[in-house]
C-alpha positions as CSV (number, residue, x, y, z in Angstrom):
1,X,0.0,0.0,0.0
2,X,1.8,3.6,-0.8
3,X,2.8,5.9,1.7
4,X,2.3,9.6,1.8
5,X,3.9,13.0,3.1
6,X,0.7,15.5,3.3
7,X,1.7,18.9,4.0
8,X,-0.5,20.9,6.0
9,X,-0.6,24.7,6.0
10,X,-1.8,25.5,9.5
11,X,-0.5,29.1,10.3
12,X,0.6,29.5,14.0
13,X,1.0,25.5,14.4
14,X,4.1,25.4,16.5
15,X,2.7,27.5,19.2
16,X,-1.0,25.0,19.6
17,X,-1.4,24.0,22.8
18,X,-0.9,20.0,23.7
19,X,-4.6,20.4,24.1
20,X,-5.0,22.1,20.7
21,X,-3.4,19.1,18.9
22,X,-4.8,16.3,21.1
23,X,-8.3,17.5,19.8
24,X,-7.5,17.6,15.8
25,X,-5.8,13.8,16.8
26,X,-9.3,12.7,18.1
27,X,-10.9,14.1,15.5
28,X,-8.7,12.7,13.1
29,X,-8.9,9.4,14.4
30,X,-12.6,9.4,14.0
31,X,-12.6,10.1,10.6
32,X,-10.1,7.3,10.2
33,X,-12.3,4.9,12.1
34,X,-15.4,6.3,9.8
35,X,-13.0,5.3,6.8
36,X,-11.9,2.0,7.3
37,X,-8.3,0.4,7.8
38,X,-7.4,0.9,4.5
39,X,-6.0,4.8,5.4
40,X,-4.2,4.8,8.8
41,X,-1.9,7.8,10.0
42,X,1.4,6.8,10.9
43,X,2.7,10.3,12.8
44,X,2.7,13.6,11.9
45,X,5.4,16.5,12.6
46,X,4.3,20.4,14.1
47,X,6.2,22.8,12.7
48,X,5.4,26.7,12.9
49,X,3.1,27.2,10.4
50,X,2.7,23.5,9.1
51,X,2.0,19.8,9.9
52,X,3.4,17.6,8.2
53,X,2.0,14.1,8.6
54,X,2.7,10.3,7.1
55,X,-0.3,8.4,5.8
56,X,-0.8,4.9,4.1
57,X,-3.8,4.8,2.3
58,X,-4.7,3.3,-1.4
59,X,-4.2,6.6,-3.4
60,X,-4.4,10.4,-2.8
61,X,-8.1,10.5,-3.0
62,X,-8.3,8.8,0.1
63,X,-6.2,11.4,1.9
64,X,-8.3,14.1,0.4
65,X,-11.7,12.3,1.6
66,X,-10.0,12.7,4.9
67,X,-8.9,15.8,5.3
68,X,-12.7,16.9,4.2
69,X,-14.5,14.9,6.6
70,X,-11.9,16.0,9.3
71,X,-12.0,19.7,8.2
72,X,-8.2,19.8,7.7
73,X,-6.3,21.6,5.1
74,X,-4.2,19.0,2.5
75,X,-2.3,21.6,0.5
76,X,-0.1,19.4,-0.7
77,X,0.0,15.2,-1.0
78,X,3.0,13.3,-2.0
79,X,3.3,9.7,-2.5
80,X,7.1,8.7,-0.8
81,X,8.7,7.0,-3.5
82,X,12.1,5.9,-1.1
83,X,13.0,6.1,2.1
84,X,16.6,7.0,3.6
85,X,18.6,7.5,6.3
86,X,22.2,7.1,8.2
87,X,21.8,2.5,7.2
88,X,21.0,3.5,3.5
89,X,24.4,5.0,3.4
């Protein structure tokens, strides 16, 4: 199943409270649960005006059926085509 990078313009993001991002989790979750196990979230990294997160799901529509239901921005989705690091090398 692919793996995506969605990139989420969310200005101020850095400075939510834990509260703030426990709330779009839950409400992220239950749009997954409403979806199926075909799109799962894998994690997601705050920056200060973005979110970037990891999803598996069957194609990009899927990711954009979630970020509707869930009210969340998806400016940009990007199917990972190869992962790297430091044991690549």
């Amino acid at each position: 199943m692919p793996k995506f990078i969605i990139e989420r313009d969310i200005p101020g993001a850095g400075k939510m409270t834990q509260d703030d991002l426990q709330a779009i989790s839950q409400r992220s979750c239950a749009v997954l649960r409403a979806l199926g196990p075909q799109t799962q979230w894998i994690e997601s990294y705050v920056t200060d005006d973005k979110i970037y997160c990891v999803y598996i799901a069957e194609n990009a529509a899927a990711i954009k059926e979630h970020a509707a239901q869930g009210g969340f921005p998806a400016n940009r989705i990007s199917e990972i085509r190869a992962i790297i690091d430091p044991a690549t090398a």
